[in-house]
C-alpha positions as protocol buffer text, in pm:
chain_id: "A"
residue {
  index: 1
  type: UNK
  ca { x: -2065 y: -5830 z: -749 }
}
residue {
  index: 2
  type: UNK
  ca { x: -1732 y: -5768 z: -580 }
}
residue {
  index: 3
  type: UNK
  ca { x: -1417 y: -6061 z: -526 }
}
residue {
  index: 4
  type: UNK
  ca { x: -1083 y: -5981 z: -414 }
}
residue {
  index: 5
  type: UNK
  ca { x: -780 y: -6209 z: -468 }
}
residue {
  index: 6
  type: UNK
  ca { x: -470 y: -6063 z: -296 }
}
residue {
  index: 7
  type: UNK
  ca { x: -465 y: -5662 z: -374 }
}
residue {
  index: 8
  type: UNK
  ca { x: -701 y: -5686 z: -662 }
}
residue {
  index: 9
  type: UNK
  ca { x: -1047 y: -5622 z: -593 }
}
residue {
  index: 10
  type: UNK
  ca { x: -1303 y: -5766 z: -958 }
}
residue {
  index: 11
  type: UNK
  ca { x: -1617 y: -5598 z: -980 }
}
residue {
  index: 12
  type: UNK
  ca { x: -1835 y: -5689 z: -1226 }
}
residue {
  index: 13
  type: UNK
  ca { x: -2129 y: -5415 z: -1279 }
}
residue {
  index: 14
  type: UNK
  ca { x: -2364 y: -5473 z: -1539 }
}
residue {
  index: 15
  type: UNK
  ca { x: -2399 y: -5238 z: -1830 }
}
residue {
  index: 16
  type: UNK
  ca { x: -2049 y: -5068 z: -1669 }
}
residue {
  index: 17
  type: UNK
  ca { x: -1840 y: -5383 z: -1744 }
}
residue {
  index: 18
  type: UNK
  ca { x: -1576 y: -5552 z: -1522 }
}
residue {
  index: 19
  type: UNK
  ca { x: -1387 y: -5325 z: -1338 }
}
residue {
  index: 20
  type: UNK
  ca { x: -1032 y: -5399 z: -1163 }
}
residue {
  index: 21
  type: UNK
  ca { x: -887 y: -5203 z: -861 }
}
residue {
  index: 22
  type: UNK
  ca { x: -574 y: -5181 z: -719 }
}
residue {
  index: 23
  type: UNK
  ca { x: -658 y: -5216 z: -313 }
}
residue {
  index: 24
  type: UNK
  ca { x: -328 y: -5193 z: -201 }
}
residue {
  index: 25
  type: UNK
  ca { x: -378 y: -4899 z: -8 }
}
residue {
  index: 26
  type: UNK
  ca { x: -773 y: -4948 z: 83 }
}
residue {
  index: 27
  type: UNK
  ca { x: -856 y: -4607 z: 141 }
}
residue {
  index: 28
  type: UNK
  ca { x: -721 y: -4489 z: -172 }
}
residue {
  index: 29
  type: UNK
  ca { x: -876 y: -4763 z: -452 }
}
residue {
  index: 30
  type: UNK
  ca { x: -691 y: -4713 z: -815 }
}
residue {
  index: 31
  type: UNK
  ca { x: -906 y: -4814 z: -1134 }
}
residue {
  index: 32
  type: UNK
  ca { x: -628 y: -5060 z: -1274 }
}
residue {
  index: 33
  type: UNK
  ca { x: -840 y: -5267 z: -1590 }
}
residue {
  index: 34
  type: UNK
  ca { x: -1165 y: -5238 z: -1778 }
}
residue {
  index: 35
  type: UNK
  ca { x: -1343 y: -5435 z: -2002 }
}
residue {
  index: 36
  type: UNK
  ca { x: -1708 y: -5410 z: -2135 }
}
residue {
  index: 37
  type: UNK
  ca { x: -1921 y: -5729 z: -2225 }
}
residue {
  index: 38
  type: UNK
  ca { x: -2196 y: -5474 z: -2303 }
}
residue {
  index: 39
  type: UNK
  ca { x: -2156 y: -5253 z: -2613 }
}
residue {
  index: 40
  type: UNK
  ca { x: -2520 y: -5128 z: -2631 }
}
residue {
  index: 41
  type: UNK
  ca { x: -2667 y: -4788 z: -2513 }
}
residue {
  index: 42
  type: UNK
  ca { x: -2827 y: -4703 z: -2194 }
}
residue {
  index: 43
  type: UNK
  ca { x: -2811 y: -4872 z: -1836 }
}
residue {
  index: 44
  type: UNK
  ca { x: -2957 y: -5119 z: -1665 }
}
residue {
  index: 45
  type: UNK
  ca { x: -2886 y: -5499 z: -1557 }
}
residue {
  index: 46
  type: UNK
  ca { x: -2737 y: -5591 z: -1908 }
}
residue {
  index: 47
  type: UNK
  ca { x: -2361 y: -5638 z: -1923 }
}
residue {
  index: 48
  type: UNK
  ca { x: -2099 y: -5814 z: -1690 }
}
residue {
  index: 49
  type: UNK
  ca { x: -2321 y: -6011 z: -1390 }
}
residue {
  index: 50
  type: UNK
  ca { x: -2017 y: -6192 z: -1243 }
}
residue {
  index: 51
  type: UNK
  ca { x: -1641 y: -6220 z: -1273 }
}
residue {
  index: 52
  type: UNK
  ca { x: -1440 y: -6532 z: -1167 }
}
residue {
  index: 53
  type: UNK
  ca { x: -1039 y: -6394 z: -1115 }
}
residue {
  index: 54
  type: UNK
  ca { x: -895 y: -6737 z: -948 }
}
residue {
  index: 55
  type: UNK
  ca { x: -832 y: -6957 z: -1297 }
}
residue {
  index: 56
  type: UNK
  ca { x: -483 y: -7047 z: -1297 }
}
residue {
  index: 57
  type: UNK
  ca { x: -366 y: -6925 z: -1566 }
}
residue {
  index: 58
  type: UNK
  ca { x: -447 y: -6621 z: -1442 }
}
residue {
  index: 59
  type: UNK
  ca { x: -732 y: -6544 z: -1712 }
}
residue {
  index: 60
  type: UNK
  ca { x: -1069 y: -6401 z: -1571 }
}
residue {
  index: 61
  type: UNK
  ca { x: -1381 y: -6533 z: -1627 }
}
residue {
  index: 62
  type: UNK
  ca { x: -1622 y: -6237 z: -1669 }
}
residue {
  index: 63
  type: UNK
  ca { x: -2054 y: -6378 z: -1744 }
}
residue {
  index: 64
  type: UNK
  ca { x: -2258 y: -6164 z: -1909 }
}
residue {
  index: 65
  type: UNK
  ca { x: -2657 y: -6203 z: -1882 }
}
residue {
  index: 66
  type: UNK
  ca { x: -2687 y: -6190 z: -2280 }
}
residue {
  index: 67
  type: UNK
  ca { x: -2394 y: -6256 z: -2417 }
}
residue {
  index: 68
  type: UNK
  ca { x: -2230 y: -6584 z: -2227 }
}
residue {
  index: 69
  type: UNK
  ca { x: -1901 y: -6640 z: -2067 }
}
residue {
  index: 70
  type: UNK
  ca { x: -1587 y: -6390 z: -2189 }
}
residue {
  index: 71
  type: UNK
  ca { x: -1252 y: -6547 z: -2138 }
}
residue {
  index: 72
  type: UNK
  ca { x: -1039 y: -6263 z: -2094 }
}
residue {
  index: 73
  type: UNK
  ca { x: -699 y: -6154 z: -1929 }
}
residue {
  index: 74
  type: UNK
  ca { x: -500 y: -5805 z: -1823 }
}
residue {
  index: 75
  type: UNK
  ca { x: -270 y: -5642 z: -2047 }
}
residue {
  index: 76
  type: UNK
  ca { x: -182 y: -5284 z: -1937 }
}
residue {
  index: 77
  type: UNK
  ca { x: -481 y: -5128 z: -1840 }
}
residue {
  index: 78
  type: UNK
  ca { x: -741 y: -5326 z: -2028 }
}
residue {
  index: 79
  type: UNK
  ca { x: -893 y: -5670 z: -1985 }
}
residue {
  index: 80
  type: UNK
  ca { x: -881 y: -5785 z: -2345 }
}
residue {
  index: 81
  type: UNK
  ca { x: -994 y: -6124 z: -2458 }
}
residue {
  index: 82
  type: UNK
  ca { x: -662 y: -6362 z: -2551 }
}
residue {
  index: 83
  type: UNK
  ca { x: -785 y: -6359 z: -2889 }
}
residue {
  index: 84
  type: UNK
  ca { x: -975 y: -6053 z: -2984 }
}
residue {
  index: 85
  type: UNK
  ca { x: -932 y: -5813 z: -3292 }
}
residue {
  index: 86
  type: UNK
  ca { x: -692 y: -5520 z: -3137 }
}
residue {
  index: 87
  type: UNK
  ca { x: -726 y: -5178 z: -3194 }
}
residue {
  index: 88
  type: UNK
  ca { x: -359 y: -5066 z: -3217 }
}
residue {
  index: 89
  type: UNK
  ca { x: -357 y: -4725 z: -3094 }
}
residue {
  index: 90
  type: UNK
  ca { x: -596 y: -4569 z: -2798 }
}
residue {
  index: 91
  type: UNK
  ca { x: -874 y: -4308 z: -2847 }
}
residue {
  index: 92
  type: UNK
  ca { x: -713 y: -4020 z: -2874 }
}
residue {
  index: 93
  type: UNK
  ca { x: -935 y: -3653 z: -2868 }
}
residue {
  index: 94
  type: UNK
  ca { x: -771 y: -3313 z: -2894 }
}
residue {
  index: 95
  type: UNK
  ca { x: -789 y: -3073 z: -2797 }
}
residue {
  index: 96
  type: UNK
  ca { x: -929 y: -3152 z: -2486 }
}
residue {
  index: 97
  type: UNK
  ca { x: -1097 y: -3021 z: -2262 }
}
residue {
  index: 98
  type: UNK
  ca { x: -1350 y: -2948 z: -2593 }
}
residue {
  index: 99
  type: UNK
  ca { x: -1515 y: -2675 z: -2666 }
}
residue {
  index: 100
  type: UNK
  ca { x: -1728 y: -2710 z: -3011 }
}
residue {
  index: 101
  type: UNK
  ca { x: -1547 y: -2990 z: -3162 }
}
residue {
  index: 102
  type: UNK
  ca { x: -1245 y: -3244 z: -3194 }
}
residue {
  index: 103
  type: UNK
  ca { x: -1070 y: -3501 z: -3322 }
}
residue {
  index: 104
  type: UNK
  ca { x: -1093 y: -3802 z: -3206 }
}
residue {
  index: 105
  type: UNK
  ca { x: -801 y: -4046 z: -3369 }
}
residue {
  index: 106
  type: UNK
  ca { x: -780 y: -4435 z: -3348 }
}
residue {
  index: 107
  type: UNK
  ca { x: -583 y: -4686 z: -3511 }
}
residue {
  index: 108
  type: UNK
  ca { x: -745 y: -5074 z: -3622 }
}
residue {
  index: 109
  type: UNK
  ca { x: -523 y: -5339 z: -3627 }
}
residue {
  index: 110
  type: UNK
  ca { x: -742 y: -5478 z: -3892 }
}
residue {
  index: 111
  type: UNK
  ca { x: -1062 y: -5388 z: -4131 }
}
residue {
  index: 112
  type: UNK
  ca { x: -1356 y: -5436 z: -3842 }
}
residue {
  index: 113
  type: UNK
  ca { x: -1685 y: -5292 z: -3749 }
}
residue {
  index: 114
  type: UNK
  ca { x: -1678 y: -5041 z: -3500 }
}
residue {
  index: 115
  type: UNK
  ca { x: -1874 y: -4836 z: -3267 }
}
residue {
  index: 116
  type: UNK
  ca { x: -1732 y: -4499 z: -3112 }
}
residue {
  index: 117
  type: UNK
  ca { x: -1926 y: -4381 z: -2869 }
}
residue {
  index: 118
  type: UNK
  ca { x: -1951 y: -4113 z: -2595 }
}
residue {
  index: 119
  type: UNK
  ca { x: -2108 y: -4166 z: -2200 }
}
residue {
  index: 120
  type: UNK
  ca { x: -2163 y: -3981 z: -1958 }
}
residue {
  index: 121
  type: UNK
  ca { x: -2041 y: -4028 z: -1580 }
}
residue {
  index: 122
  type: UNK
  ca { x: -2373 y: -4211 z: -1523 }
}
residue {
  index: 123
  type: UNK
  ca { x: -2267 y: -4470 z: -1828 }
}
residue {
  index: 124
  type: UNK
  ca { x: -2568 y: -4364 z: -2090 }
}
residue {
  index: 125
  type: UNK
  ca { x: -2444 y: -4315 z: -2421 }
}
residue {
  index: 126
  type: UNK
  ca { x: -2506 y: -3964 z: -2521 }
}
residue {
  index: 127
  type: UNK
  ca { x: -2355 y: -3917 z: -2874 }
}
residue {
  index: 128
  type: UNK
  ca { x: -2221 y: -4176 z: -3183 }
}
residue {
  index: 129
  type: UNK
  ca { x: -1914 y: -4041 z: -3273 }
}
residue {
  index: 130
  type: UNK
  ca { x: -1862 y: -4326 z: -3581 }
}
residue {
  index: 131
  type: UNK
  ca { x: -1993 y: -4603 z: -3660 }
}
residue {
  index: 132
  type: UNK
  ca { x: -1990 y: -4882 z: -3906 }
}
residue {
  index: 133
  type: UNK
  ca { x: -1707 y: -5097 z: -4105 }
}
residue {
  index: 134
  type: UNK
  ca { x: -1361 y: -4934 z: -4163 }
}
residue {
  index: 135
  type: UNK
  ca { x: -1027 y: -5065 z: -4291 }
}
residue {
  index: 136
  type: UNK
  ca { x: -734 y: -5094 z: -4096 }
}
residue {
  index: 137
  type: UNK
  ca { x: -488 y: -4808 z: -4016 }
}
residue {
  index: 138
  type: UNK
  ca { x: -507 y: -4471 z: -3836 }
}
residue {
  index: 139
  type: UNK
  ca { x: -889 y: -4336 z: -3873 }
}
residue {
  index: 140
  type: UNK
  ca { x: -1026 y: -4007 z: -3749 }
}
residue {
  index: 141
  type: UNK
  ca { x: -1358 y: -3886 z: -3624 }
}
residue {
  index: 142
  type: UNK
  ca { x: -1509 y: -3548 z: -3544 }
}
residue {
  index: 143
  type: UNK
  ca { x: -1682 y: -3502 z: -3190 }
}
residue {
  index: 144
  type: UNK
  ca { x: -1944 y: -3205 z: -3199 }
}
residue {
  index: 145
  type: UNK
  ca { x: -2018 y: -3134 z: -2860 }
}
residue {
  index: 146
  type: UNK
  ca { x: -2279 y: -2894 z: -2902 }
}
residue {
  index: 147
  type: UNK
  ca { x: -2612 y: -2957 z: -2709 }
}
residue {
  index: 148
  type: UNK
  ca { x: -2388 y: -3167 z: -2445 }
}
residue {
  index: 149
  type: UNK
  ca { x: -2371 y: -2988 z: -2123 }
}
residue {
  index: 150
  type: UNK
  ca { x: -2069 y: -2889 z: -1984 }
}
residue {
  index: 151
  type: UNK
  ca { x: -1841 y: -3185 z: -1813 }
}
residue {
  index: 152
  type: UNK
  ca { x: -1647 y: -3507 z: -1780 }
}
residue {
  index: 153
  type: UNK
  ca { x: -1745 y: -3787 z: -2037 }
}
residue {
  index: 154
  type: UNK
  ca { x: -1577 y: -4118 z: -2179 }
}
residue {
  index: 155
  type: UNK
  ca { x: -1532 y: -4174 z: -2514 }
}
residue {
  index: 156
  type: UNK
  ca { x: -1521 y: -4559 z: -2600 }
}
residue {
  index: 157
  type: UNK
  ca { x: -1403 y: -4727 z: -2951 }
}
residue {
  index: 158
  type: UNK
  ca { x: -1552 y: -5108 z: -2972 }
}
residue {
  index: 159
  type: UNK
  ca { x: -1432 y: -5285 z: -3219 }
}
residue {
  index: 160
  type: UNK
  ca { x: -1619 y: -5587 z: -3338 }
}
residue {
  index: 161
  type: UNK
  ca { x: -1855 y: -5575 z: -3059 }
}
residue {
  index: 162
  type: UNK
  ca { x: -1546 y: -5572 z: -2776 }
}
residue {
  index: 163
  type: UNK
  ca { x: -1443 y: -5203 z: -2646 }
}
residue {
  index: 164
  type: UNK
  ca { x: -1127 y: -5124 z: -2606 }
}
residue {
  index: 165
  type: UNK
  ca { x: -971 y: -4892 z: -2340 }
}
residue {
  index: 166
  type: UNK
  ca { x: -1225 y: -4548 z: -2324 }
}
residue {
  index: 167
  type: UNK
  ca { x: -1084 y: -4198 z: -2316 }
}
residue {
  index: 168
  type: UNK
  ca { x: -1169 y: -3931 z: -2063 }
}
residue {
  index: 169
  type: UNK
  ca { x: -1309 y: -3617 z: -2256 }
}
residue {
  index: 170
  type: UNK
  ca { x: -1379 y: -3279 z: -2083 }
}
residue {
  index: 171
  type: UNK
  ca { x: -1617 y: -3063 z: -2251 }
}
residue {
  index: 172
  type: UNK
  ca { x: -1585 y: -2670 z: -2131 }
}
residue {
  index: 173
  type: UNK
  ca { x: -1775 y: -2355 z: -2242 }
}
């Protein structure tokens, strides 16, 4: 389910959350926003089933087929709910590209239950990294990559059932 309003083109895709694009240069679309009404594994037709981007004040309206309406707006690149719990920092992972193991570093804003997870280009989770309550401040997880084949995958930190922005991971031999 695609809209555009002016260079902007809203897609909301299911268990792959609502997706913004810059489409000032159609040929060349740029992944601007993301943000994921579906925090559950796998793929299918749960998730994000329509966005609405013409509110006035400039919110977006994203429905999801389980979980209801999500009011939320753009802030950098993520879509983030007005008034969500933050995760301070990004997912971080180093080294990357992986080979074995890493670190992957995150900061809460505030004590919250989380859910760090790794997908691969086809959006199935393939690995919990952490999961469960934590306390606020800088936190750290270790990514084992063996048994994963050899590629491009997302890592993506939700924090009280809302994920934040994901980080690319490369895993190498």
């Amino acid at each position: 389910n695609c809209y555009v309003r002016g260079d902007r083109l809203f897609l909301a895709h299911y268990t792959e959350g609502l997706r913004v694009f810059d489409i000032s240069t159609p040929t060349a679309p740029v992944e601007v926003a993301f943000y994921d009404t579906y925090t559950g594994g796998g793929y299918g037709y749960n998730g994000a089933w329509a966005v609405y981007p013409w509110l006035p004040s400039g919110r977006i309206l994203v429905s999801d087929r389980t979980g209801g309406i999500s009011v939320v707006r753009l802030t950098g690149g993520v879509a983030s709910e007005p008034d969500a719990v933050s995760v301070a920092g990004d997912v971080t992972v180093g080294p990357n590209p992986v080979r074995g193991a890493a670190r992957v570093s995150y900061r809460l804003a505030a004590a919250a239950s989380v859910r760090l997870s790794l997908f691969d280009v086809l959006g199935r989770e393939v690995a919990v990294i952490a999961e469960g309550p934590q306390g606020a401040g800088p936190q750290t997880a270790t990514l084992d990559t063996r048994g994963l084949a050899p590629g491009v995958y997302v890592a993506r930190l939700a924090v009280g059932g809302r994920a934040g922005r994901p980080a690319l991971v490369t895993i190498a031999r």
